[in-house]
C-alpha positions in Angstrom: -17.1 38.2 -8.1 -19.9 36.8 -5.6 -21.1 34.8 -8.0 -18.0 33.3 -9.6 -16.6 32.1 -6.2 -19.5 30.8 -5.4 -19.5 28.7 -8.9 -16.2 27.9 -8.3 -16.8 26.6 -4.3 -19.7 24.4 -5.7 -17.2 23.2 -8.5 -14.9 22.4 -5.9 -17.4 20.9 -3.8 -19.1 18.5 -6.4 -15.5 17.5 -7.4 -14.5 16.1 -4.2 -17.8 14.2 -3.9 -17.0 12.6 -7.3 -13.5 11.6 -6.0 -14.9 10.3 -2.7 -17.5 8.6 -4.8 -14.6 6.9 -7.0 -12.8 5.8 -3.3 -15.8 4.2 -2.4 -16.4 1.9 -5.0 -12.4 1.3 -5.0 -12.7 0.3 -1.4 -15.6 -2.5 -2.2 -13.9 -4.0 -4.6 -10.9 -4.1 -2.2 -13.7 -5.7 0.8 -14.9 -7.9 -1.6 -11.5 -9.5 -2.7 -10.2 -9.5 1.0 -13.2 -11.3 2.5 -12.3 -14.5 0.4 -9.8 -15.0 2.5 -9.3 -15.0 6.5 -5.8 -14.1 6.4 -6.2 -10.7 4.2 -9.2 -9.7 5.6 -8.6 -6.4 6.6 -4.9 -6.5 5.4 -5.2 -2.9 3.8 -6.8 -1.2 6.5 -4.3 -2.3 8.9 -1.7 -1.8 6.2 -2.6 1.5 5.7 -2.8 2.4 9.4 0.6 1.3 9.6 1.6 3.7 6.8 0.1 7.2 8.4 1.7 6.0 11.6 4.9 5.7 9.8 4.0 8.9 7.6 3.0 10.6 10.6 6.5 10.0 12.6 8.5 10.7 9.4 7.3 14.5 9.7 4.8 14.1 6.4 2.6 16.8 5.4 -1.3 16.7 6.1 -1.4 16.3 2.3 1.1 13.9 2.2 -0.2 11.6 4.8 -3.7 11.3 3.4 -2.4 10.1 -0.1 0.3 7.3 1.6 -3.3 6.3 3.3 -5.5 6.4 0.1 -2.8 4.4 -1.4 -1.9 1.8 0.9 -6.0 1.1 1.1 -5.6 0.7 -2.9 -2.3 -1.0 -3.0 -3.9 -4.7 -3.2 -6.7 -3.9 -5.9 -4.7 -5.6 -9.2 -5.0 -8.5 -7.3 -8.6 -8.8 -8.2 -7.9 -9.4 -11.7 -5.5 -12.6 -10.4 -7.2 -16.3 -9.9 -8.8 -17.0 -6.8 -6.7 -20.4 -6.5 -2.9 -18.1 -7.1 -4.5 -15.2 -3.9 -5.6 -18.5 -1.2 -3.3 -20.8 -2.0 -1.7 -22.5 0.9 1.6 -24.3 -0.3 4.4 -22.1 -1.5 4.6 -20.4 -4.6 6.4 -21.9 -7.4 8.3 -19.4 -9.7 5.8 -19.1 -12.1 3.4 -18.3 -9.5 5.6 -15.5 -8.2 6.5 -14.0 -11.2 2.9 -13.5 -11.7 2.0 -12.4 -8.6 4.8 -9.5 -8.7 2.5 -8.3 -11.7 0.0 -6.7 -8.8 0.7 -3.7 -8.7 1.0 -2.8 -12.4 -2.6 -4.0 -12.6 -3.6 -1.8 -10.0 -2.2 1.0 -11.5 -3.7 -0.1 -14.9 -7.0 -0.2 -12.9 -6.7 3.2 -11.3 -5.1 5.1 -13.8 -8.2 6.2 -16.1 -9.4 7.9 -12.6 -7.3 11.4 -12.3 -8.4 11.6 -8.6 -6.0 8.9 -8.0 -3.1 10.0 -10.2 -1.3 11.0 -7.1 -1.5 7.8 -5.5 -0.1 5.9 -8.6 3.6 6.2 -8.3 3.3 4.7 -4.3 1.3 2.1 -5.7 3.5 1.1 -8.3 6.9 1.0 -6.7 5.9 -0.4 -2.9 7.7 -3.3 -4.2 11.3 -2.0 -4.9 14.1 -2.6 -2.4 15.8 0.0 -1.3 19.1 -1.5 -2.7 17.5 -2.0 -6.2 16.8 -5.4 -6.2 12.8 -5.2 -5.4 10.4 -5.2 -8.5 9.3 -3.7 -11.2 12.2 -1.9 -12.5 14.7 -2.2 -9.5 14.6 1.1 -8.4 16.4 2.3 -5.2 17.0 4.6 -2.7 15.2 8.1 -3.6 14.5 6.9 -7.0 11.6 5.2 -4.9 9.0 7.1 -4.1 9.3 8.1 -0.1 5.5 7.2 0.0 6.2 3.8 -2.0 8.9 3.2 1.1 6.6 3.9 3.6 3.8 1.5 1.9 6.8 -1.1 1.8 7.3 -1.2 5.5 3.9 -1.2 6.9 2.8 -3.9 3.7 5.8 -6.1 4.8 5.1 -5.8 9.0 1.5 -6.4 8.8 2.1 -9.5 6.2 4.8 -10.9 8.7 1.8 -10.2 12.0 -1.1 -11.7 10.1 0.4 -14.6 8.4 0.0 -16.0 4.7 -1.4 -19.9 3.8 1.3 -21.8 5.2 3.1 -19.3 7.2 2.1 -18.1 10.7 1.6 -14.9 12.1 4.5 -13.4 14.3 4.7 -11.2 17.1 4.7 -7.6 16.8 8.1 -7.8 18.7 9.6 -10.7 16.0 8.0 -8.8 13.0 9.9 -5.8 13.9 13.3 -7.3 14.6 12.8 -8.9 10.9 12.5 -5.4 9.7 15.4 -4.1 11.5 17.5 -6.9 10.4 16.7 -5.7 6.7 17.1 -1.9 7.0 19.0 -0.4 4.3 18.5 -3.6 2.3 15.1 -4.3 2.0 13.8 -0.9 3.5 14.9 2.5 4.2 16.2 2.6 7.6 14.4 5.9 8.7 10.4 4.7 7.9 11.4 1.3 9.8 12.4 3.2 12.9 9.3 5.7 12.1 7.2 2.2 12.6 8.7 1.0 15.5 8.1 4.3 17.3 4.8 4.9 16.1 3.9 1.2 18.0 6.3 1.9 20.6 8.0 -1.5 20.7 
């Protein structure tokens, strides 16, 4: 019986190296996309700060808060299979554009999906776009249809977006961020992870 848990420890043991190992080469790809680009540099470790804050006021499991963190540092990766000009461009997006854009996250889950260490982070990945009254994308989900991580990923994605700016748009105060994302509660996000934020920063 010695010996068997002992296998099954060093199982356990090389597995989670294997997983790390799979996070780490994730994350470079992730540093290497961002650091084209002054404005997203960094965008999904703040983003993803945001999230366990949010996580962490909402009452979330240990469990639970570690894979809303692994996912929100993922969220971004389909992006690297987008065209450098579409990621940095400064003007606004023409419809086209967007619609191609909003394909993100379904290449990120395409990307992550043949890893089973990540197959808990997928679903967050995949819907951090939907609205909470179904008219977000890919498939319009809404309210608890979303994934509670997903929402959580929506809000900090969104306030650190608004704080760091994009191309033509400028950063915003914390303060002005926030009252943006109080003044889309229940519409755009789910009214208890945007008061999570707001007391996790204490504004």
């Amino acid at each position: 019986n010695r010996d068997l848990q002992r296998e099954i420890e060093e199982l356990s043991a090389a597995r989670k190296e294997s997983e790390s190992a799979y996070f780490e080469v994730m994350l470079s790809l992730i540093n290497a996309l961002e650091a084209k680009d002054t404005f997203t540099q960094g965008h999904s470790q703040r983003v993803a700060n945001y999230a366990k804050g949010i996580a962490q006021q909402a009452g979330a499991s240990d469990k639970e808060i570690e894979c809303i963190y692994n996912a929100a540092m993922l969220h971004d990766i389909g992006k690297i299979g987008m065209p450098d000009y579409l990621l940095h461009k400064k003007d606004k997006l023409n419809e086209e554009e967007i619609n191609f854009i909003h394909k993100h996250e379904i290449i990120s889950v395409e990307i992550l999906k043949p890893i089973k260490a990540f197959k808990t982070l997928l679903p967050i990945i995949l819907a951090h776009h939907e609205f909470f009254d179904g008219t977000g994308y890919p498939y319009g989900l809404s309210h608890e249809a979303i994934p509670k991580g997903a929402q959580m990923l929506a809000v900090a994605d969104a306030f650190e977006a608004m704080t760091s700016g994009r191309g033509y748009k400028k950063g915003r105060s914390m303060r002005d961020a926030m009252d943006e994302l109080e003044k889309y509660k229940g519409i755009q996000f789910n009214p208890v992870y945007v008061d999570a934020l707001k007391n996790f920063l204490n504004l």
